[in-house]
N, C-alpha and C positions, 0 to 999 in steps of 0.2 A: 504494500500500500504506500512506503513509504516513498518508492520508485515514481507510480505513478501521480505525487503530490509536482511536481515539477510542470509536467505535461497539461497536467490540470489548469493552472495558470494560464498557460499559452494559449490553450481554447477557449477561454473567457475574453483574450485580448482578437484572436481570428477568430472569425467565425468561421467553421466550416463550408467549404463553397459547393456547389451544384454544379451538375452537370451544363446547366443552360448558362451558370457563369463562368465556368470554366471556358467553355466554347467561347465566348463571348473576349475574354482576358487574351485569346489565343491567337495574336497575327495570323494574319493569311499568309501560305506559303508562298513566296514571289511565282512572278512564270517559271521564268530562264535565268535564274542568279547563280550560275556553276561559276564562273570564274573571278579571276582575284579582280580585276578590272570594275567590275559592279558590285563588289563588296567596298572596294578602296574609289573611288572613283575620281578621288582628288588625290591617290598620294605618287608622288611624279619621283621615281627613282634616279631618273639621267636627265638633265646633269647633275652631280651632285652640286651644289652649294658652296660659296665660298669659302662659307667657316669648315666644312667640310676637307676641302682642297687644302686649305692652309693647316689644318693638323696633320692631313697626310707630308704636309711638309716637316712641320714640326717633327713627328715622329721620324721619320726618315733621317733627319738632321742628329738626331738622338741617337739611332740606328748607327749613322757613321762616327760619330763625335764621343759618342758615351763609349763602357764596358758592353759588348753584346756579341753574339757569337760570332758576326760578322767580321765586329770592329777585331774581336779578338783573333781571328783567323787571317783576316788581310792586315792590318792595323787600322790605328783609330784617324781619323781626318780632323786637325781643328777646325774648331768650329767654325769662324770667319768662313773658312774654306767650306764648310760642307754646308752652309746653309744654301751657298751661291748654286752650289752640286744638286744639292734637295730641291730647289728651286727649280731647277733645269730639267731634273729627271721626273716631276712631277707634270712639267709642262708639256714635254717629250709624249710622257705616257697620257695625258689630256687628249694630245690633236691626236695619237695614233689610238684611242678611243673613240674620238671623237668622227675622225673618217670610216669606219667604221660601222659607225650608227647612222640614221635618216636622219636627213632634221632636227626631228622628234618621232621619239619613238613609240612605234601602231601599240604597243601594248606594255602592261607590268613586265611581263613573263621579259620583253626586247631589252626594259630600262636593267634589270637585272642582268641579263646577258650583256651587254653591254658597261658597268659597272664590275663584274666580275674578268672580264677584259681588262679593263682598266688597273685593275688590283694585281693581277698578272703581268701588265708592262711595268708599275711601279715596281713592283718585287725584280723581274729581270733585267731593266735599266739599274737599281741598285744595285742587283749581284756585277754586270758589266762593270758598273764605275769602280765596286770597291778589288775587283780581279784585276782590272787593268792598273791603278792607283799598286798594286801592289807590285804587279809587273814592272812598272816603271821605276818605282824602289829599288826593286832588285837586280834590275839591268844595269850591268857596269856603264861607268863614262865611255861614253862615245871616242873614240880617238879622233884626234885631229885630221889624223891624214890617212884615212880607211884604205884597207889594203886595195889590193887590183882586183883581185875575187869578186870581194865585194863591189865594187865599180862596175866592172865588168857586167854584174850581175844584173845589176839596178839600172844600169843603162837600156839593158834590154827588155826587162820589163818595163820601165818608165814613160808614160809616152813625150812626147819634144816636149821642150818647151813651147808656149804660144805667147804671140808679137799682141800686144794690143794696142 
């Protein structure tokens, strides 16, 4: 009895309801609302947003400059230097998102697809910067006067100079 002293209370505050108000309480099922488009129909995935854009800078900036697997693998970039990098590699991977996509894009499902692109050239424009930054670290000085091999070499692959 003591159990059902609780329950008690709560049916003096609801009344129990009826079938005919129950039906009544019950939206109508839409037509044709299967997809995310007519559930969301305002929420616009691509482009992202500038504050958006500029974290992914920020982070990236962190990414090269801070402690992180990255920095710890290639080394770390100051920061001066890696914001100008972050800056670049975010803008890199924008327009080649951005080419891409339509316009604007026909659906959620596109702005997604399209954003996950995006996340993907950020990620591989970083790994580029911090492998080559690294390579270039480790490449000895250039000598002044590169052997004939080398000349040789580069001459032929090279193409002329051009007059302008």
């Amino acid at each position: 009895m003591a159990e059902d002293a609780p329950n008690a209370g709560a049916q003096d505050i609801h009344p129990a309801r009826t079938e005919a108000s129950a039906d009544a309480a019950t939206p109508p099922a839409p037509a044709e609302k299967s997809s995310s488009e007519t559930l969301f129909p305002s929420l616009s995935i691509w482009p992202p947003s500038q504050r958006t854009r500029d974290a992914v800078v920020r982070r990236v900036v962190q990414t090269l400059s801070a402690p992180s697997v990255l920095s710890q693998r290639y080394g770390a970039i100051p920061e001066p230097e890696a914001e100008g990098a972050a800056a670049a590699v975010e803008a890199e991977a924008f327009a080649a998102a951005s080419e891409s996509a339509a316009a604007s894009p026909a659906s959620l499902e596109d702005g997604i697809e399209v954003l996950q692109a995006y996340s993907k050239e950020v990620s591989r424009r970083l790994l580029e910067l911090a492998k080559s930054r690294a390579a270039a670290a480790a490449a000895p000085e250039t000598p002044a006067e590169p052997s004939a091999e080398v000349s040789e070499a580069s001459s032929v692959t090279a193409p002329p100079p051009t007059e302008e």
